[in-house]
Residue frames as qw, qx, qy, qz and C-alpha x, y, z in Angstrom:
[[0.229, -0.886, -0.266, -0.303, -28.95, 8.75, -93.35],
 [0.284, 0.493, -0.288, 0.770, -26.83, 11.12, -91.80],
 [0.526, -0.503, -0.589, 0.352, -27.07, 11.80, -88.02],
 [0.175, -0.874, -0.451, 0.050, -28.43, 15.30, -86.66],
 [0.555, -0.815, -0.005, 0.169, -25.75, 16.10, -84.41],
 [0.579, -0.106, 0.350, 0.729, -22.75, 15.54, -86.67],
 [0.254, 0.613, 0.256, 0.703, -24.61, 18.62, -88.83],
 [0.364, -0.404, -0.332, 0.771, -23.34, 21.45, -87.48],
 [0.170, -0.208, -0.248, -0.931, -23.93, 24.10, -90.23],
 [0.413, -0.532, -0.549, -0.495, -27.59, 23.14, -89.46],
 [0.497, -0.553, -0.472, 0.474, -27.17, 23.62, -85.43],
 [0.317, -0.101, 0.138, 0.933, -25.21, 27.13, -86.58],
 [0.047, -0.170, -0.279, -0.944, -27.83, 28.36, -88.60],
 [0.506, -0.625, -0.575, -0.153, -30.90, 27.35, -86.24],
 [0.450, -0.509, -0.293, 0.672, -28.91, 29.14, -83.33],
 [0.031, 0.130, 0.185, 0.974, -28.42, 32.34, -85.76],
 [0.256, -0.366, -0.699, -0.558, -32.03, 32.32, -86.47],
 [0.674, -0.575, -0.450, 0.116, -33.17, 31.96, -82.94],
 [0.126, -0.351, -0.103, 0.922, -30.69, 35.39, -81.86],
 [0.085, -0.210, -0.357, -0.906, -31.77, 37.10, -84.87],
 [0.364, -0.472, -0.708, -0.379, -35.65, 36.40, -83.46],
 [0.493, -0.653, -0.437, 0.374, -34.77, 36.87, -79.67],
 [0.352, -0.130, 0.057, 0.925, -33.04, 40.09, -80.69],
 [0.084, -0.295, -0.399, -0.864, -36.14, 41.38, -82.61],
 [0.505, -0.577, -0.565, -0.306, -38.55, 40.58, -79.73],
 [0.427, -0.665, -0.256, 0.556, -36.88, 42.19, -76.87],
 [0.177, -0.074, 0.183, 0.964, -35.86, 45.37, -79.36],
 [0.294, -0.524, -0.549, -0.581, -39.83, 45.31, -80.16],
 [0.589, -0.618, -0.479, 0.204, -40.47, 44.83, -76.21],
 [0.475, -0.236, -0.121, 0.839, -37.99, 48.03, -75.21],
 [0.084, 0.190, 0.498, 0.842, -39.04, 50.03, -78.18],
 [0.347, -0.489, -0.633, -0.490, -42.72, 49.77, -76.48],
 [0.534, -0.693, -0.371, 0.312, -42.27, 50.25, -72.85],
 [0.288, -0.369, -0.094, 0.879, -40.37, 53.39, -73.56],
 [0.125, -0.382, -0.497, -0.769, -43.25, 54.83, -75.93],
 [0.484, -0.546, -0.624, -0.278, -45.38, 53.95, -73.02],
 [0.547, -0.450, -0.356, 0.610, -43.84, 55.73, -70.50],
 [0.328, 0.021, 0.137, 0.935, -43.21, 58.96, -72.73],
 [0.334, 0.660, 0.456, -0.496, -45.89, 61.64, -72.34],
 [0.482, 0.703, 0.505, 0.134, -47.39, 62.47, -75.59],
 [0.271, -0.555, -0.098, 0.780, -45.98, 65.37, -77.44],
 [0.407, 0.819, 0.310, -0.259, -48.13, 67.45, -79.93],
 [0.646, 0.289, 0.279, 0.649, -46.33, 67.62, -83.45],
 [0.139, 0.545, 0.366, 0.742, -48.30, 70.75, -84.07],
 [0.084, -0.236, -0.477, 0.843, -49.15, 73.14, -81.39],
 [0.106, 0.610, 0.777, 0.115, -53.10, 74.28, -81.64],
 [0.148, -0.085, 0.022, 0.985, -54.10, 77.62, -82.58],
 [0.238, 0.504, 0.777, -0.293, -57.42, 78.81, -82.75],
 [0.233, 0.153, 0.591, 0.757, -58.68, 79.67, -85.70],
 [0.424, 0.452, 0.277, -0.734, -61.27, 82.42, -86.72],
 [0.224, 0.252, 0.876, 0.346, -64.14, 81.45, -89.71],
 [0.236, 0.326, 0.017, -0.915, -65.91, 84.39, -91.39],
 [0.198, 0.306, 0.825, 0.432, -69.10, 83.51, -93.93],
 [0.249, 0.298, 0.294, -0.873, -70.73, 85.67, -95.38],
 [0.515, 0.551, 0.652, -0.079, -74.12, 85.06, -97.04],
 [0.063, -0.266, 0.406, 0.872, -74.66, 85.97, -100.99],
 [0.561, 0.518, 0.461, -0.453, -77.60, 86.86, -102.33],
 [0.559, 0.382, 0.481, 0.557, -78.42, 86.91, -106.22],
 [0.131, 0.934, 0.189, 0.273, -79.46, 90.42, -106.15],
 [0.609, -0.659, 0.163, 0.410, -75.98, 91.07, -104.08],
 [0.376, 0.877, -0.286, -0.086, -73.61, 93.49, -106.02],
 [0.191, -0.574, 0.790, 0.102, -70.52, 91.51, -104.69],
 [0.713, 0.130, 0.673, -0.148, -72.59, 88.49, -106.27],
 [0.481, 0.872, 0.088, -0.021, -72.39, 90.58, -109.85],
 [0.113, 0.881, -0.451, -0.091, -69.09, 91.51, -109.52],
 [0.491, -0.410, 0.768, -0.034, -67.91, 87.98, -109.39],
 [0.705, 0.538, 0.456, -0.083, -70.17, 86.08, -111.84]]
């Protein structure tokens, strides 16, 4: 059996691993406190919209001319 410490590759690639993780949890942790600071900003700006209906009867000529 081989001793721990004499494997480096395996120290190397536990140390990668272990940036690569701390790198993705403080870029998640940044990434969120500056959403959380930014005020909100409306993709779409709101307009107010008008909505006409008008009732059709059967005995309604515009009800004839459609049919």
């Amino acid at each position: 059996m081989s001793d721990w410490t004499s494997l480096w590759y395996v120290w190397l690639l536990l140390l990668t691993v272990f940036l690569l993780l701390l790198c993705g949890v403080s870029a998640s942790c940044i990434k969120f406190c500056c959403q959380k600071k930014r005020l909100p900003v409306e993709t779409f700006p709101r307009h107010p919209c008008d909505l006409t209906v008008i009732g059709i009867d059967s005995d309604s000529t515009a009800h004839s001319t459609v049919t």
